[in-house]
Backbone bond lengths (Angstrom), bond angles and torsions (degrees), N, CA, C in turn:
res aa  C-N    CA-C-N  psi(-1)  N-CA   C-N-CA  omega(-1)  CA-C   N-CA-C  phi
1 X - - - 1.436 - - 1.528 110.62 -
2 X 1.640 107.36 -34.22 1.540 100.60 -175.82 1.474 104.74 -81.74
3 X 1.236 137.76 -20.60 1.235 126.84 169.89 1.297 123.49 -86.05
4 X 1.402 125.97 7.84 1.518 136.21 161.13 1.151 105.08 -98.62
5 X 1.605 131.89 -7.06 1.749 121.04 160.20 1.371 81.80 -84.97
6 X 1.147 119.54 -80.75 1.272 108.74 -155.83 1.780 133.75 -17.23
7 X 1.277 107.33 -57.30 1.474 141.49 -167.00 1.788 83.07 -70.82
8 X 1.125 122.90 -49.81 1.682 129.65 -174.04 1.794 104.42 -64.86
9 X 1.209 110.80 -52.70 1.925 121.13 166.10 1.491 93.79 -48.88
10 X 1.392 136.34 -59.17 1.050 120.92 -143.67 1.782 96.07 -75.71
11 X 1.266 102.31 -45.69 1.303 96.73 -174.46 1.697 128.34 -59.76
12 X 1.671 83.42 -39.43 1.785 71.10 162.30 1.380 151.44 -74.07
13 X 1.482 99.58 -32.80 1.193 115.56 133.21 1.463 141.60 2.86
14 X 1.544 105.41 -73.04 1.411 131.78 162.21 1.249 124.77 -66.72
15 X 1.634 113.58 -22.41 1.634 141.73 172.95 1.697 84.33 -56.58
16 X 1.225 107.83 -92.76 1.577 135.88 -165.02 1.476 94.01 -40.41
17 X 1.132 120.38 -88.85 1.486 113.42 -173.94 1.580 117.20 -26.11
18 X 1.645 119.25 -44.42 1.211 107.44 -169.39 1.477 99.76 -79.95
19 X 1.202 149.57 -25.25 1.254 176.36 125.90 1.834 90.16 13.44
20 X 1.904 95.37 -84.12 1.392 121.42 -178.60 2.409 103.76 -44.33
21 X 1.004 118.69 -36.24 1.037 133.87 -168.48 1.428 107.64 -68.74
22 X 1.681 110.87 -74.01 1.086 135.77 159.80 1.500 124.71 -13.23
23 X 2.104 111.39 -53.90 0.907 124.72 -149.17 2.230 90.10 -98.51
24 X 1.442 98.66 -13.96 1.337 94.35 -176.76 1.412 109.77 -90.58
25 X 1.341 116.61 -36.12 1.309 131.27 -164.67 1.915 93.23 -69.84
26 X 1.466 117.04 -52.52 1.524 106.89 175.42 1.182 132.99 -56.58
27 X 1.719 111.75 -21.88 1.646 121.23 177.08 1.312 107.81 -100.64
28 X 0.964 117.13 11.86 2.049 130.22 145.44 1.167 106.58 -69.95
29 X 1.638 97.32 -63.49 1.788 83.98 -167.53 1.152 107.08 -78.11
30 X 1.109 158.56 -45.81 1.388 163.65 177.69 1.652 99.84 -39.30
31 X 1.243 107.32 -52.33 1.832 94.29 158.98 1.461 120.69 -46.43
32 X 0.877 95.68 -67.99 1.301 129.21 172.40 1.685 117.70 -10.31
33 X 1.366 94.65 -59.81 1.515 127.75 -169.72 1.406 102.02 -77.81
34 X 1.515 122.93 -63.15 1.348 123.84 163.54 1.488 133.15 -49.60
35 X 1.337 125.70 -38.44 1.492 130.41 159.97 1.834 104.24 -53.88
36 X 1.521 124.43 -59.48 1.392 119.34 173.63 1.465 118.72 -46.95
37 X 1.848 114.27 -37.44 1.382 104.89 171.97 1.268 119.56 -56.63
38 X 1.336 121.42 -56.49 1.330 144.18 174.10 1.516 113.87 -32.65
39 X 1.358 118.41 -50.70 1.528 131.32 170.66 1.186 99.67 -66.63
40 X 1.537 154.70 -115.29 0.540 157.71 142.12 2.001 112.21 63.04
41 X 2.069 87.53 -78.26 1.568 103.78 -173.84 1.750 98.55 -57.56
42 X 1.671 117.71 -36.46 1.603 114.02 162.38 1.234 121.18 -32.93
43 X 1.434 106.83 -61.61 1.591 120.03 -166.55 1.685 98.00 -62.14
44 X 1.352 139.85 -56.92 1.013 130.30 -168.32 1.499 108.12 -61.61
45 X 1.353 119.03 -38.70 1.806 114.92 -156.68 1.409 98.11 -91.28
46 X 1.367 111.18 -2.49 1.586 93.70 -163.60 2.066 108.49 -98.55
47 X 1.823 97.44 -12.23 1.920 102.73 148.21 1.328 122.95 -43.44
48 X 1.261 120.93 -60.19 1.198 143.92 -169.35 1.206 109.06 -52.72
49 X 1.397 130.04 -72.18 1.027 160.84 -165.68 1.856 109.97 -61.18
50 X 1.551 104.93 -36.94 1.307 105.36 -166.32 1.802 97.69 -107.37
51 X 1.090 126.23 -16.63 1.497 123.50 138.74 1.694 117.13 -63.82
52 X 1.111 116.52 -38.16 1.898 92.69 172.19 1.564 113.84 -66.68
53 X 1.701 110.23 -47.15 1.397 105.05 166.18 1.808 139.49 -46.50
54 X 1.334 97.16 -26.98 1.792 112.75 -174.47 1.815 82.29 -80.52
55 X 1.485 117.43 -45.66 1.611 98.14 177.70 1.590 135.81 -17.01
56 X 1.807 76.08 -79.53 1.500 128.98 170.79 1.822 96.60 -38.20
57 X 1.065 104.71 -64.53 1.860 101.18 -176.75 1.802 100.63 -56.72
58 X 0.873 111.16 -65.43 1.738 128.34 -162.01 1.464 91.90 -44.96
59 X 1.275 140.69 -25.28 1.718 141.33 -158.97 1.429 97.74 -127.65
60 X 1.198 124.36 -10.86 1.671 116.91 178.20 1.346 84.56 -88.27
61 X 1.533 153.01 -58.14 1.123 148.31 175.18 1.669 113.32 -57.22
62 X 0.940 123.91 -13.72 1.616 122.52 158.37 1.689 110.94 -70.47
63 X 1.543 94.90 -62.65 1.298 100.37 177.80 1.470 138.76 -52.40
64 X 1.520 103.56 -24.55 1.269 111.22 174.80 1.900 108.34 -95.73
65 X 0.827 121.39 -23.62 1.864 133.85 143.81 1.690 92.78 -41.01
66 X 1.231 117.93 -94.25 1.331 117.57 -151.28 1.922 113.58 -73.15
67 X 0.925 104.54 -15.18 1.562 109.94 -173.82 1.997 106.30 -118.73
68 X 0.454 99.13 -85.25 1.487 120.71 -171.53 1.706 110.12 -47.70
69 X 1.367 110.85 -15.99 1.598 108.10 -179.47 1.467 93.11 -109.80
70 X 1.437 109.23 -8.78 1.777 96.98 -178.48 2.070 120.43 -108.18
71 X 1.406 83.47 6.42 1.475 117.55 -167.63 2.003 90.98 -47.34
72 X 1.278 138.64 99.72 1.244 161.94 -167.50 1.156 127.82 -151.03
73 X 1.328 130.12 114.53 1.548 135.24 -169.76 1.787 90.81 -50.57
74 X 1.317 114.51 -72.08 1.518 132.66 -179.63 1.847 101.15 -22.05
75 X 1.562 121.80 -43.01 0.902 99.69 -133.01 2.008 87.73 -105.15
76 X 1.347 104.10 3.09 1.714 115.40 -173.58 1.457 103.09 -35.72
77 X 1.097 91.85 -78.08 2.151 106.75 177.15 1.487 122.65 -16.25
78 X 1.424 85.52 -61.54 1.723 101.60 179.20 1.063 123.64 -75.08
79 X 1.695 116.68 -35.80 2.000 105.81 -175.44 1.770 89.97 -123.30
80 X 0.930 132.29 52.25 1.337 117.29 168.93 1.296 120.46 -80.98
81 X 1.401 107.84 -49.06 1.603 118.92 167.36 1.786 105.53 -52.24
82 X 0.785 127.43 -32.24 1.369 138.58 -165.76 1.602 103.72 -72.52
83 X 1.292 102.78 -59.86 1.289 125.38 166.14 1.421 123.28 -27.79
84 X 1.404 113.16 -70.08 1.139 149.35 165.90 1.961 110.47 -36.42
85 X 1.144 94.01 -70.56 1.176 103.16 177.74 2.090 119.49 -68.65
86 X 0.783 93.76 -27.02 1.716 103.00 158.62 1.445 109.81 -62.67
87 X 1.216 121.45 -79.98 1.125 112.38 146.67 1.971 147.71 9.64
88 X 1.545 87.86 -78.35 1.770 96.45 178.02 1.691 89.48 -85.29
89 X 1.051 131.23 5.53 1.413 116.62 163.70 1.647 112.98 -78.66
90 X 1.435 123.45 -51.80 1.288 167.11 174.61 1.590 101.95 -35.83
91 X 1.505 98.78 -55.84 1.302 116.36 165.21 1.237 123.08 -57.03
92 X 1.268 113.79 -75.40 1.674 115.05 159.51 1.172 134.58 0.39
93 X 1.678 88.18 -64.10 1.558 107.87 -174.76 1.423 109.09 -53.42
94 X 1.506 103.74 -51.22 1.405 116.03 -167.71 1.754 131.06 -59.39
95 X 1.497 92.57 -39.76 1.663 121.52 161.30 1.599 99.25 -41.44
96 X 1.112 109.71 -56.39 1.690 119.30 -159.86 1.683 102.99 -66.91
97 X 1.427 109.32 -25.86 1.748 109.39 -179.28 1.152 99.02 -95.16
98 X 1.406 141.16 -36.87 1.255 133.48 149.45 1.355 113.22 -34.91
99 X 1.100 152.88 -82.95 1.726 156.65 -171.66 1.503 100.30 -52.81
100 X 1.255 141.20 -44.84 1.352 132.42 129.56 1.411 155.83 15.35
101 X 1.587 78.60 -69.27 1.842 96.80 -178.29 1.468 90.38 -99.38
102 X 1.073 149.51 -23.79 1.937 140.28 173.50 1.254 103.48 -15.33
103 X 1.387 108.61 -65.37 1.876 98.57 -156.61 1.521 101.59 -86.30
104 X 1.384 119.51 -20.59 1.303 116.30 165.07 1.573 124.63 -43.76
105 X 1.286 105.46 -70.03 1.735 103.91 174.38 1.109 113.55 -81.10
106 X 1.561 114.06 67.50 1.563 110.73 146.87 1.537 84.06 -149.04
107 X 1.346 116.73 -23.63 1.822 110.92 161.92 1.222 127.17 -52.20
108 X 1.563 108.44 -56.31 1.514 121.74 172.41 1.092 126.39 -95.71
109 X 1.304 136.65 -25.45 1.432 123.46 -160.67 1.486 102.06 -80.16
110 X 1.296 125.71 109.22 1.551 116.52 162.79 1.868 94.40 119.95
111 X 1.061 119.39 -37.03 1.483 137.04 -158.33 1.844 113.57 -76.17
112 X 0.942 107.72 126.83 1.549 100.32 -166.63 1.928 89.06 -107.14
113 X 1.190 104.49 169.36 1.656 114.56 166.80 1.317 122.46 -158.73
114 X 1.136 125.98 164.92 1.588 126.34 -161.18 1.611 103.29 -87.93
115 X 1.426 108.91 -26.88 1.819 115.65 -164.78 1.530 106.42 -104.70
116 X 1.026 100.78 109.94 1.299 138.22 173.74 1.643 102.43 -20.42
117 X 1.238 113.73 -73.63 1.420 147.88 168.50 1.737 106.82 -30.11
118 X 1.472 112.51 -37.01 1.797 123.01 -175.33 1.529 100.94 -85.18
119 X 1.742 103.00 -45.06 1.251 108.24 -167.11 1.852 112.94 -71.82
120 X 1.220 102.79 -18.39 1.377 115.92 174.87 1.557 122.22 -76.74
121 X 1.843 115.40 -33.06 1.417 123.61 173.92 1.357 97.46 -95.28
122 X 1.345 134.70 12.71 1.585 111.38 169.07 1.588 93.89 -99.19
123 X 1.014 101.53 -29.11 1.767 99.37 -174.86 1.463 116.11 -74.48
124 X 1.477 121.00 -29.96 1.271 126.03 145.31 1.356 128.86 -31.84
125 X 1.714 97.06 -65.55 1.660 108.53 169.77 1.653 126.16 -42.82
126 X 1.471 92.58 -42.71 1.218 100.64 -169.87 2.052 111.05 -75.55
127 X 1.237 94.73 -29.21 1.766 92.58 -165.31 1.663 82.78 -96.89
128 X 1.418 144.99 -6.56 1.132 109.08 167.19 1.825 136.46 -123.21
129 X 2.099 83.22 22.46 1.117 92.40 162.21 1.700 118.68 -105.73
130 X 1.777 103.67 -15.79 1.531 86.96 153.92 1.342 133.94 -64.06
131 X 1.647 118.88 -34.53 1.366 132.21 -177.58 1.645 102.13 -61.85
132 X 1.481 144.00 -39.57 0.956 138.03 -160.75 1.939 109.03 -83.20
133 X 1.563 90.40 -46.23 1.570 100.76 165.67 1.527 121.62 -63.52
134 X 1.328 122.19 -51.95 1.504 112.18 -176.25 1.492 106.43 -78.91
135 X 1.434 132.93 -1.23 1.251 107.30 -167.86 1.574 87.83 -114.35
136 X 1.649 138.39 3.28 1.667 124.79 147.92 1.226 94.81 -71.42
137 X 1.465 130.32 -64.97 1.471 111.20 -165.64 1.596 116.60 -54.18
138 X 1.189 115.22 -23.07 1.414 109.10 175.16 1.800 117.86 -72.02
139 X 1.421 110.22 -43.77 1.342 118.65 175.07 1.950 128.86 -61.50
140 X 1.838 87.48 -24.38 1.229 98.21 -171.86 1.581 103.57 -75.60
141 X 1.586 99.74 -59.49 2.214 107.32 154.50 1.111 109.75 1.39
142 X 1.619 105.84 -80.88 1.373 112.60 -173.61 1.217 141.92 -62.00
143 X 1.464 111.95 -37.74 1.681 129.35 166.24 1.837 86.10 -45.49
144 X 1.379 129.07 -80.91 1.532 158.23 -162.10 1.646 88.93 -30.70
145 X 1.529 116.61 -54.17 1.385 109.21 -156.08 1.415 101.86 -78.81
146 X 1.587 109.50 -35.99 2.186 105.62 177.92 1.191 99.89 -55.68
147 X 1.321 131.58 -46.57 1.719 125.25 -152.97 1.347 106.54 -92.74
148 X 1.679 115.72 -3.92 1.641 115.30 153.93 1.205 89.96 -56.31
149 X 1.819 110.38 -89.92 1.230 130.29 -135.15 1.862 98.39 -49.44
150 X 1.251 110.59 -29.46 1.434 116.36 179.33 1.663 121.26 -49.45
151 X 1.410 101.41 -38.51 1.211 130.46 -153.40 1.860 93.66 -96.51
152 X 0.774 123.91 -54.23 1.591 140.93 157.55 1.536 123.09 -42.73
153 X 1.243 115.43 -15.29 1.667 129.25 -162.08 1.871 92.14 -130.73
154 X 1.309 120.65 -39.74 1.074 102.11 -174.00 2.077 108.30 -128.39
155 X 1.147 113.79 15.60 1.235 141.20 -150.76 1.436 102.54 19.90
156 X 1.638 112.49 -138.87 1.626 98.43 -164.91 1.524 114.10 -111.96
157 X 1.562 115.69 60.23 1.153 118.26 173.49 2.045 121.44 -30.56
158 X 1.460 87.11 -55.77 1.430 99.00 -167.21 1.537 91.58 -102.95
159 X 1.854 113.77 129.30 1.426 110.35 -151.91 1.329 96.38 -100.71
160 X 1.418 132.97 2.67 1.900 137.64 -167.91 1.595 87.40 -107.65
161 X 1.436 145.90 -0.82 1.322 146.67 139.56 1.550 98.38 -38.85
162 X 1.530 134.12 135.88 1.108 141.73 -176.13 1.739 107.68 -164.89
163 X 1.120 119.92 154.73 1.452 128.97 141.26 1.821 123.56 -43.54
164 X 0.987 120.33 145.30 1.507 107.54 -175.64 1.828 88.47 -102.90
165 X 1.477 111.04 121.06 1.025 106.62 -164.40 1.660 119.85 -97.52
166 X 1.274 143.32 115.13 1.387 122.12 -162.25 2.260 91.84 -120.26
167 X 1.454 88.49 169.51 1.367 112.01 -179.75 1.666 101.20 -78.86
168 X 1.266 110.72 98.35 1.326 111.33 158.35 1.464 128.82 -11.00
169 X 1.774 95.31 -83.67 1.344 112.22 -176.19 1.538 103.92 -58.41
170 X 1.005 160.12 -19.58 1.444 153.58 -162.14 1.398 98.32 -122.69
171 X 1.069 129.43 -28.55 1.938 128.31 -156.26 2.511 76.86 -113.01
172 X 1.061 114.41 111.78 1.128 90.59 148.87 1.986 99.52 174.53
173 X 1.454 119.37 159.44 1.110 102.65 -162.06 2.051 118.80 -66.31
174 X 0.845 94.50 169.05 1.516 95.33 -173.59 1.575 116.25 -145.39
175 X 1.295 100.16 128.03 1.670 120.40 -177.05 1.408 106.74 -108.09
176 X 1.144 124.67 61.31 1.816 135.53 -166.35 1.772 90.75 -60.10
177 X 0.935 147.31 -96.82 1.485 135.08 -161.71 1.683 119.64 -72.87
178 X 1.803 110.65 8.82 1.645 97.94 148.99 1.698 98.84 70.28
179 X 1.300 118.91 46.08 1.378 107.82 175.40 1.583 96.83 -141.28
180 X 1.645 105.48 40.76 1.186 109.15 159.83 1.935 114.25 82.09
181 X 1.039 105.90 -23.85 1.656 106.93 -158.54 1.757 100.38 -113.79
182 X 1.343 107.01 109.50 1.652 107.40 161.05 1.325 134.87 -84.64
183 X 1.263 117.48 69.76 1.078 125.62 -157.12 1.529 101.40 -63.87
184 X 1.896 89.95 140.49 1.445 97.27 -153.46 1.654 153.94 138.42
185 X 1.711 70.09 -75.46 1.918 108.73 176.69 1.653 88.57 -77.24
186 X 1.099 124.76 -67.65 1.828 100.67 -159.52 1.605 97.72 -104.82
């Protein structure tokens, strides 16, 4: 009898343990499975994302061609509308890397990963959605500060002369991983 408990302990025993095993070995993979989703949803968003940004570059170099090298009290009158519209293009662009980066910063910001390859497009994400953000808010500054000083030197003869006006809360510089540096802004 004592060796049919026994032999019965042992077995259950071995029940539980494989049980205990079982239950660890599945919440591995189930990690497992979720970190690969996670990579993965990187790998897809981070195409997207790095074509709206190459935009964003390709039209900040238009813009500074068409706006910014012609930037002239003399020349307000004549290209302002022009101006303007470079600009809400500029913008555009930028909106579009904004809607972009959404599913990104909740992938990367804060998020560590085992693949080299994830850890490399979040860091991408990250340095080239600050660079795209601080350097409109930086450009817009500047357009803002000529068409003060513009506005100040010749006051407001011509009344469609304006500020180029952007949304604070959405238009503003950004330090996404907090290591001090806005790349960009200065």
């Amino acid at each position: 009898m004592r060796t049919k408990a026994f032999i019965l302990g042992i077995i259950g025993f071995f029940f539980i343990l494989s049980g205990c095993i079982w239950g660890v070995v599945s919440s591995l993979q189930e990690s497992h499975d979720e970190m690969q989703q996670k990579q993965d949803q990187v790998a897809t968003n981070i195409g997207r994302f790095q074509e709206a940004a190459v935009a964003v570059q390709d039209r900040r170099m238009q813009y500074i061609e068409n706006v910014v090298e012609d930037l002239f009290h003399e020349s307000v009158t004549e290209d302002y509308t022009l101006w303007i519209e470079e600009l809400n293009t500029y913008q555009g662009l930028v909106d579009q890397v904004i809607e972009t980066a959404e599913p990104l910063e909740e992938l990367c910001v804060g998020q560590e990963y085992p693949d080299n390859k994830t850890v490399t497009s979040c860091d991408t994400y990250i340095s080239n959605y600050e660079t795209v953000m601080n350097y409109f808010v930086k450009d817009v500054e500047q357009f803002n500060t000529f068409i003060n000083g513009y506005l100040e030197l010749y006051g407001n003869e011509n009344s469609q002369v304006t500020l180029y006006a952007i949304d604070s809360n959405r238009y503003s510089y950004l330090d996404i991983n907090e290591d001090g540096i806005f790349i960009g802004k200065d």
